[in-house]
N, C-alpha and C positions, 0 to 999 in steps of 0.2 A: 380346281373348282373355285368359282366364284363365290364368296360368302360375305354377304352384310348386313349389317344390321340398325337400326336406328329407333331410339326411341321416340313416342309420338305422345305428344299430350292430349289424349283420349284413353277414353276406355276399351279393354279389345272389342267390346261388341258393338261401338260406335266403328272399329277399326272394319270387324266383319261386315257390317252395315254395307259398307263402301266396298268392297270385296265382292260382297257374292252380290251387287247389283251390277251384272255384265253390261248393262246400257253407259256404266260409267268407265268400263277398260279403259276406253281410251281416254280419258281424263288423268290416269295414273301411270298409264305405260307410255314410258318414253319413246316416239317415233311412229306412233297411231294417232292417224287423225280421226277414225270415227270405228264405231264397232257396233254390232248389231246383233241378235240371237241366231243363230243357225240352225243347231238341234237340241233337245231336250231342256229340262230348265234349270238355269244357271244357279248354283256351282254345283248341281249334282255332277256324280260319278257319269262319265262318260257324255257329259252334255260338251257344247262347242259354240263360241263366238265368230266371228267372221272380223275382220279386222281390215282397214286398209293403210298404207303406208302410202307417203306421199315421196319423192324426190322430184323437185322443182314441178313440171307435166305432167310427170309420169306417173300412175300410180300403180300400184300393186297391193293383190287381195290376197289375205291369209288365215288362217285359220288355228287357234287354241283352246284347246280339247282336255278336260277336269280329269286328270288320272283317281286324282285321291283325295278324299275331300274328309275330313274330322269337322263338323258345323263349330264354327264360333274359334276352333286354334289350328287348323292347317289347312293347306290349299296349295295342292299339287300338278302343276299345268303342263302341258306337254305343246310348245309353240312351233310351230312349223314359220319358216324363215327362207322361203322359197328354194335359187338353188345351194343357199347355206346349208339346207338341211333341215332338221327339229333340235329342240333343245329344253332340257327338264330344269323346269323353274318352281321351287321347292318354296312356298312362302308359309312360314311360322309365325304365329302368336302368343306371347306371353304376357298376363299380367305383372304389372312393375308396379305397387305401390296403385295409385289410382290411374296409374295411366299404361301404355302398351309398348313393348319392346317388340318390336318386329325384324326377323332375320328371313334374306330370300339368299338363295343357294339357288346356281341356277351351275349348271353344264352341257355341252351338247350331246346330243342321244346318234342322232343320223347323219351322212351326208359330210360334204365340203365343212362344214362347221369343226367336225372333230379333226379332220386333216389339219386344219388351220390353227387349228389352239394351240397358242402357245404364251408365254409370260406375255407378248404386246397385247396377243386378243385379249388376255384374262385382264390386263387393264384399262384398256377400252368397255370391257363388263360391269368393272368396279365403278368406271363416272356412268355409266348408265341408269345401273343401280342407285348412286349416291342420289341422281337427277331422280332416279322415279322415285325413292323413298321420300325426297323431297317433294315431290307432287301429291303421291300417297297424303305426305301428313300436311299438306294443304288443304285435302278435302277432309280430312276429318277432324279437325283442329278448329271448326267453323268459326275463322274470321280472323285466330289466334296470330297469320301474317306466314313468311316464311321463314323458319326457327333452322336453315339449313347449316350444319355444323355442330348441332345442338345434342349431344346425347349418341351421335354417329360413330361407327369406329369400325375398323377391319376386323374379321374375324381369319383367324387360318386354320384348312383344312389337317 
């Protein structure tokens, strides 16, 4: 399993802010160029974004679906990753003092994804993660610059 965490200098509900505004996915997930609402409204339980990925022409449409939602400290996504499979992406909120320690845990659920896991995948996960918590606290850090390195660290399962 994949486990990281970093903390962001904001508050968690400047953190949720950024979070349950689906129009902003794709600003914090690494490897989305735009994303859009699909069904229900975002981050309820069982609502879904639409996403698309680019590589160089090509692009590809996919879709992540809110399993579990706690308003303001979790948010539980289930990302479909075409024929990779789906994969559960677990992200946590904690208040730290005035600002927010965020940990995302992610594994894959379906599909080619689980076949393939192994130590190389799970570290290709971790610079994923390191790159989206660093976009994460881009947007909520309003202006504060990028702090990446900062408050970051592995966690193990």
């Amino acid at each position: 399993m994949a486990v990281r965490h970093r903390l962001i200098k904001a508050s968690p509900a400047r953190v949720w802010e950024v979070l349950s505004d689906g129009s902003r996915y794709a600003e914090w997930v690494v490897g989305t160029s735009s994303s859009q609402p699909v069904s229900g409204q975002w981050p309820q339980q069982d609502s879904a974004i639409g996403y698309e990925v680019r590589l160089g022409p090509f692009r590809v449409g996919n879709e992540t679906v809110v399993r579990r939602c706690q308003e303001g400290s979790v948010l539980e996504l289930e990302a479909a990753a075409g024929v990779l499979g789906t994969a559960r992406i677990a992200i946590e909120l904690r208040e730290w003092g005035e600002h927010c320690l965020v940990l995302v845990d992610e594994h894959p659920l379906q599909g080619a994804g689980g076949a393939l896991h192994n130590v190389g995948f799970e570290a290709l996960i971790q610079l994923r993660h390191r790159a989206m918590l660093a976009r994460l606290a881009r947007c909520c850090e309003d202006g504060a610059g990028d702090t990446e390195g900062v408050g970051e660290g592995l966690a193990h399962a």
